[in-house]
Residue frames as qw, qx, qy, qz and C-alpha x, y, z in Angstrom:
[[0.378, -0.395, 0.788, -0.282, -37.63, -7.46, -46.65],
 [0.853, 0.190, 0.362, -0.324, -39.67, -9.99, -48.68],
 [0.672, 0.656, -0.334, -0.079, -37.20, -10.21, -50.92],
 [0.042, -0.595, 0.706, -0.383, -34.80, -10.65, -48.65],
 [0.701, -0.125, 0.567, -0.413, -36.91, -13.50, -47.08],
 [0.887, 0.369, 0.132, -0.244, -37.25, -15.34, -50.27],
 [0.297, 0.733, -0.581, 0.192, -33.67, -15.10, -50.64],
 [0.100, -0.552, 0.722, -0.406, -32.98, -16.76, -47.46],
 [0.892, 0.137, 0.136, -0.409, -35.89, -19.13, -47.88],
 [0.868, 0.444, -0.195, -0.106, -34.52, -20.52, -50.85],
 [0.083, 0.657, -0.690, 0.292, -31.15, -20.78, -49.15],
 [0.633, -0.228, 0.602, -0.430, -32.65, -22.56, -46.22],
 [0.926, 0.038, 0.372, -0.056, -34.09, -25.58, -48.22],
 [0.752, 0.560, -0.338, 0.088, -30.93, -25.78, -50.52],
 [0.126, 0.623, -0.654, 0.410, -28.86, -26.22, -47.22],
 [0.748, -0.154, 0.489, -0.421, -31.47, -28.63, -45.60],
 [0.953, 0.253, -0.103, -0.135, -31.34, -30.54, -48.71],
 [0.504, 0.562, -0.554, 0.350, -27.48, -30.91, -48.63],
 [0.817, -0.506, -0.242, 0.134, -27.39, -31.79, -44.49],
 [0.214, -0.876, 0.403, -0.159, -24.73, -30.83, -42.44],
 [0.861, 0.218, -0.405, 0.219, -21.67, -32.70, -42.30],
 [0.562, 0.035, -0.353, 0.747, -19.59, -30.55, -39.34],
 [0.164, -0.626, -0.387, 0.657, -19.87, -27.40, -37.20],
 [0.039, -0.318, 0.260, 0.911, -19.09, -24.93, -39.66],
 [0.141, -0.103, -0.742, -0.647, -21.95, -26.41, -41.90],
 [0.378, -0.645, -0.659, 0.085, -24.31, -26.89, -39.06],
 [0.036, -0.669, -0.328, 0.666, -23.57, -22.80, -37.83],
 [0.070, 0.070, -0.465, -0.880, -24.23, -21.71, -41.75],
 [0.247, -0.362, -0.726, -0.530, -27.35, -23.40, -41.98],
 [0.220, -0.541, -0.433, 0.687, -28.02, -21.90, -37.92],
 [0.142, -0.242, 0.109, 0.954, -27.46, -18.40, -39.69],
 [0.163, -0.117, -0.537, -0.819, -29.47, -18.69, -42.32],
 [0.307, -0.438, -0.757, -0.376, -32.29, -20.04, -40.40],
 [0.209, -0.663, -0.493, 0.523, -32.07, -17.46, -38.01],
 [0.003, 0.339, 0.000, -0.941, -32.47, -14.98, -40.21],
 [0.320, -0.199, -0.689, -0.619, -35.20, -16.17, -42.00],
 [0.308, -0.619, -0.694, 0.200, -37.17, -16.94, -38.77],
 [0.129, -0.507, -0.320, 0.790, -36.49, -13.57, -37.43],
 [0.204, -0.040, -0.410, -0.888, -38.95, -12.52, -40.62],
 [0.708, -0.049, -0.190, -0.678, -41.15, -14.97, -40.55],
 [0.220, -0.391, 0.841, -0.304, -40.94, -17.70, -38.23],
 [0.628, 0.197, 0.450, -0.604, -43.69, -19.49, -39.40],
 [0.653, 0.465, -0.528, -0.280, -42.42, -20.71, -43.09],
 [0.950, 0.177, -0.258, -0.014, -42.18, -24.66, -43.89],
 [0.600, 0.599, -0.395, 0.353, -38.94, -24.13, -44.30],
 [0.151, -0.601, 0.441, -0.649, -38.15, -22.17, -40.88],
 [0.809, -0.381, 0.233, -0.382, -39.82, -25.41, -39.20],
 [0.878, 0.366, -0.284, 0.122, -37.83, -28.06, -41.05],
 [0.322, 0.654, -0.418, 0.542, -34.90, -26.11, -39.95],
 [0.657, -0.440, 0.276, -0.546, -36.23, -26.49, -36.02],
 [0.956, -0.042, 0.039, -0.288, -37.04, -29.73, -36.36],
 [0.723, 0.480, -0.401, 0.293, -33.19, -30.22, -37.50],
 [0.055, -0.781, 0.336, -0.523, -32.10, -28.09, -34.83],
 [0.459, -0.490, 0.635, -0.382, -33.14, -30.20, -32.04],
 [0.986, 0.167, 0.021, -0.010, -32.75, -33.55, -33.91],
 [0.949, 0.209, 0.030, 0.233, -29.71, -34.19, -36.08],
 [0.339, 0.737, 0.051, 0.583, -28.25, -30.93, -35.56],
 [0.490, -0.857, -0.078, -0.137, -28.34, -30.62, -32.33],
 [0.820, -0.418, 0.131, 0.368, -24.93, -32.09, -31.30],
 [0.466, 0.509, 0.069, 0.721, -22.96, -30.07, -34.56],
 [0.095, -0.801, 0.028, -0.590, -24.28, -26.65, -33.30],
 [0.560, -0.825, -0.072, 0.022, -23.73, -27.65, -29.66],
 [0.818, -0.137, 0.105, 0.549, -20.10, -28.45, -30.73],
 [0.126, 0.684, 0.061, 0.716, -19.97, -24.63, -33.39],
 [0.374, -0.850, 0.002, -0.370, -21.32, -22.66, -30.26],
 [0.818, -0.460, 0.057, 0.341, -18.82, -24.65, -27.33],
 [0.666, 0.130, 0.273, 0.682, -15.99, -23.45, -30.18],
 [0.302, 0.824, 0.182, 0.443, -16.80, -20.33, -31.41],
 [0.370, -0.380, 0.058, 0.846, -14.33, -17.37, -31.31],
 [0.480, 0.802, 0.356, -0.004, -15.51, -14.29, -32.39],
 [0.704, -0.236, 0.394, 0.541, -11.99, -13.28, -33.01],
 [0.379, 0.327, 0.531, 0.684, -12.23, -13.12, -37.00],
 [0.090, 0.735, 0.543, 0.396, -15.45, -10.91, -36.78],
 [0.231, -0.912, 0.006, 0.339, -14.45, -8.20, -34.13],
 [0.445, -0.303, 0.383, 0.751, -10.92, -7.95, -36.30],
 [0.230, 0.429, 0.529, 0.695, -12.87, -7.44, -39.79],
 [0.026, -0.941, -0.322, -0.098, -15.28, -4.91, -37.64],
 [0.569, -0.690, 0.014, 0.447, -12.27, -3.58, -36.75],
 [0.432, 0.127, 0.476, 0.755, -10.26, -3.18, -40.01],
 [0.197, 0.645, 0.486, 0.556, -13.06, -1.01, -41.33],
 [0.378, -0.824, -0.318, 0.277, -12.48, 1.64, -38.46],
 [0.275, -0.232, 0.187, 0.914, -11.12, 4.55, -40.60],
 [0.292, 0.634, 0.314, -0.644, -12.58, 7.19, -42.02],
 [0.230, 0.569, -0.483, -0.625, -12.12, 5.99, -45.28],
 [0.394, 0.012, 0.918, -0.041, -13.56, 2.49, -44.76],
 [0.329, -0.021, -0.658, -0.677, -15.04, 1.52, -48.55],
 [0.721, -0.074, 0.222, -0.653, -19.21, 1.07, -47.34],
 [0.796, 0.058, -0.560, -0.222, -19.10, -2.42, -49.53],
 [0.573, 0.067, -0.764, 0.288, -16.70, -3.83, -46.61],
 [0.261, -0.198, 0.492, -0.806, -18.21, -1.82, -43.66],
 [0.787, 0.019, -0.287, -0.545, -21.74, -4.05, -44.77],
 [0.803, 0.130, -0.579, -0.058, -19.76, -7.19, -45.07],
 [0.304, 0.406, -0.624, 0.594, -18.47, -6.74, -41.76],
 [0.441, -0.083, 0.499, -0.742, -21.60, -6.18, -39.94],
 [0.839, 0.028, -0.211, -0.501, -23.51, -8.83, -41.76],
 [0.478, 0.361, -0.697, 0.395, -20.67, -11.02, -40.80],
 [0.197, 0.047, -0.861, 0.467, -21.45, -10.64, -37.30],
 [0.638, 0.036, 0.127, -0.759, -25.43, -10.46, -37.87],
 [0.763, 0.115, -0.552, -0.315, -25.27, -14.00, -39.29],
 [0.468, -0.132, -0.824, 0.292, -23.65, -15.80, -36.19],
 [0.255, -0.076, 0.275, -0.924, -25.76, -13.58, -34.06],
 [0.763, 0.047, -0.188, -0.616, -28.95, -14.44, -35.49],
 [0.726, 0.098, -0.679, 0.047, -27.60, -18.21, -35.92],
 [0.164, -0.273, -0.694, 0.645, -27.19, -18.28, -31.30],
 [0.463, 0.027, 0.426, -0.777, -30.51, -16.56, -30.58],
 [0.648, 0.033, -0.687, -0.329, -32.06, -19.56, -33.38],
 [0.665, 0.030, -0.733, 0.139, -30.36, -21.86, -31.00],
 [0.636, -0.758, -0.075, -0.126, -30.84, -20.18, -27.83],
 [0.780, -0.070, -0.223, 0.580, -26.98, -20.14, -27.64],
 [0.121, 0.918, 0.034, 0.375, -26.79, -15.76, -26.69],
 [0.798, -0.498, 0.226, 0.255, -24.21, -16.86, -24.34],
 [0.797, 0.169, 0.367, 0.449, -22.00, -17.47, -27.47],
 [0.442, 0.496, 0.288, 0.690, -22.30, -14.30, -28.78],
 [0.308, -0.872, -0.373, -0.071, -23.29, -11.61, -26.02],
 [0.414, -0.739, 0.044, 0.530, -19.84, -10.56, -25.51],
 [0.477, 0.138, 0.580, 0.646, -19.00, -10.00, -29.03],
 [0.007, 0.612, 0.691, 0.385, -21.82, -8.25, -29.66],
 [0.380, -0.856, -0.007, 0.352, -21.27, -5.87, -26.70],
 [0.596, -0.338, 0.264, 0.679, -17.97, -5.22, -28.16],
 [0.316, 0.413, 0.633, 0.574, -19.22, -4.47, -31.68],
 [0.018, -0.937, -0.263, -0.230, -21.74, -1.84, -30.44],
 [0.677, -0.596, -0.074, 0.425, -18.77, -0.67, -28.55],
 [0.538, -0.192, 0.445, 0.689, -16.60, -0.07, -30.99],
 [0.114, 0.694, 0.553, 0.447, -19.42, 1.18, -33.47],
 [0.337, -0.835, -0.436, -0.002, -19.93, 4.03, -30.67],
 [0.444, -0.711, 0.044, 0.544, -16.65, 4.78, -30.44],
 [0.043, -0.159, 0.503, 0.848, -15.78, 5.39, -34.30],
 [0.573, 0.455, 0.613, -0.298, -19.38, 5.89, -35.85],
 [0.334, 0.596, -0.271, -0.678, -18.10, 7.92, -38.90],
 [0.087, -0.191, 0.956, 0.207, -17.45, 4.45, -40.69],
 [0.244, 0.446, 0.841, -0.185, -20.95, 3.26, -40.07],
 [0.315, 0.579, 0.102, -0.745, -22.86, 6.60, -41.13],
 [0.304, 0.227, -0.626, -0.681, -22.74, 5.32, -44.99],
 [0.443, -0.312, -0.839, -0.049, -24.77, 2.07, -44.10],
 [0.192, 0.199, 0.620, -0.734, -27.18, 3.83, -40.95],
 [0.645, -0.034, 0.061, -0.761, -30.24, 3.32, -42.82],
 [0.718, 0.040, -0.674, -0.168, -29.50, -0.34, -42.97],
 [0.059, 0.067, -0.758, 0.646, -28.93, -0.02, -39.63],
 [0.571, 0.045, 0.192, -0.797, -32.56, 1.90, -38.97],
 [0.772, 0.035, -0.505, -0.384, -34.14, -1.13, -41.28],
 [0.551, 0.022, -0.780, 0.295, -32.66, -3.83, -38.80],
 [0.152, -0.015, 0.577, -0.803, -33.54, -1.75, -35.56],
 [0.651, -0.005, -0.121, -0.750, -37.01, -1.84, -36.95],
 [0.451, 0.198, -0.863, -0.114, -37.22, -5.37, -36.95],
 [0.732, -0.453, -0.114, -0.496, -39.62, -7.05, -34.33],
 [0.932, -0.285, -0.134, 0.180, -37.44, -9.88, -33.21],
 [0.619, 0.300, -0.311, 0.655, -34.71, -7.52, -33.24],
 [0.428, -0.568, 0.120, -0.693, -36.44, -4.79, -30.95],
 [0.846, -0.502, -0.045, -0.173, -37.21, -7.68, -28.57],
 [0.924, -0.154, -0.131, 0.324, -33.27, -8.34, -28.31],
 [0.027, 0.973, 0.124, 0.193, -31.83, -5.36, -27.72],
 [0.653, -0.639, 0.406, 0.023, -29.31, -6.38, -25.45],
 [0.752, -0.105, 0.577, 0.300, -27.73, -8.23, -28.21],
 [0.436, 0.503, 0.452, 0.594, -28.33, -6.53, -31.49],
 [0.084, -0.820, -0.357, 0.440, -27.00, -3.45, -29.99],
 [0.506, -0.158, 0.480, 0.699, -24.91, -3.27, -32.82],
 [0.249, 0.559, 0.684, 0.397, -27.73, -2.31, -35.26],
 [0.072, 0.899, 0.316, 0.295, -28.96, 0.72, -33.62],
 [0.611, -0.521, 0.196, 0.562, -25.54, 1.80, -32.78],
 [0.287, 0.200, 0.569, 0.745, -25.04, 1.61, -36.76],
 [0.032, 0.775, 0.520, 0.358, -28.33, 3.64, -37.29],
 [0.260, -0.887, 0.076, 0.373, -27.35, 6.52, -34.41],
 [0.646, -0.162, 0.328, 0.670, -24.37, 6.50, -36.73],
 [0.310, 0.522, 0.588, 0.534, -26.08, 8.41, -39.17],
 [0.147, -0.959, -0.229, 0.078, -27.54, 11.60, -36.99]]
């Protein structure tokens, strides 16, 4: 996960430096900086990102979150619901809807994304064979402190990780 953090780090201040210009740019740079807080809330960076949040940013994201459809991301979890679903896109799906996740509990927006997210573990539960190739990325995410404390929302993760037993 430290890798992973430095990864998203470096993301973070190459998307602070560039600003936001619209929603869609103001719920990418959400994403990333909720998933970099939920490591380590405590980085420069992860404050900067704050400090955007409820400044210049505030009125983009309130406009992303007022808009959002999760639409796109229940279809793509949806597409991969065969028993032949290649693992590369079963990933890209769930990170897909870990990124606007993360990006509404940032903002405090879990409103935005709480019925999606229900759906997702829903649907995970009802085909799991799909998931089983990716369940220890699941287990890794369940583990997660700030995910453990949201449970209710990132039931999706340990939905994916039962997938595996």
């Amino acid at each position: 996960m430290v890798a992973e953090l430095d990864v998203l780090l470096e993301q973070l201040e190459e998307l602070l430096g560039q600003g936001a210009f619209d929603a869609e740019d103001a719920l990418e740079l959400a994403a990333v900086a909720g998933m970099a807080a939920r490591l380590d809330e405590s980085h420069e960076a992860v404050k900067r990102a704050v400090e955007w949040r409820e400044g210049p940013g505030e009125e983009l994201l309130t406009d992303a979150f007022d808009h959002f459809e999760g639409d796109e991301i229940l279809n793509a979890l949806e597409a991969v619901l065969t028993p032949d679903a290649d693992e590369e896109a079963v990933e890209e799906a769930l990170f897909e809807l870990d990124e606007v996740v993360a990006a509404a509990l940032w903002c405090g927006r879990r409103d935005a994304v709480s019925q999606i997210a229900n759906e997702a573990e829903r649907l995970i539960r009802q085909v799991p064979e799909p998931f089983a190739q990716v369940s220890d990325l699941g287990v890794s995410m369940a583990r997660l402190p700030a995910v453990g404390m949201s449970y209710d929302i990132y039931g999706f993760w340990m939905a994916v990780a039962d997938a595996g037993r």
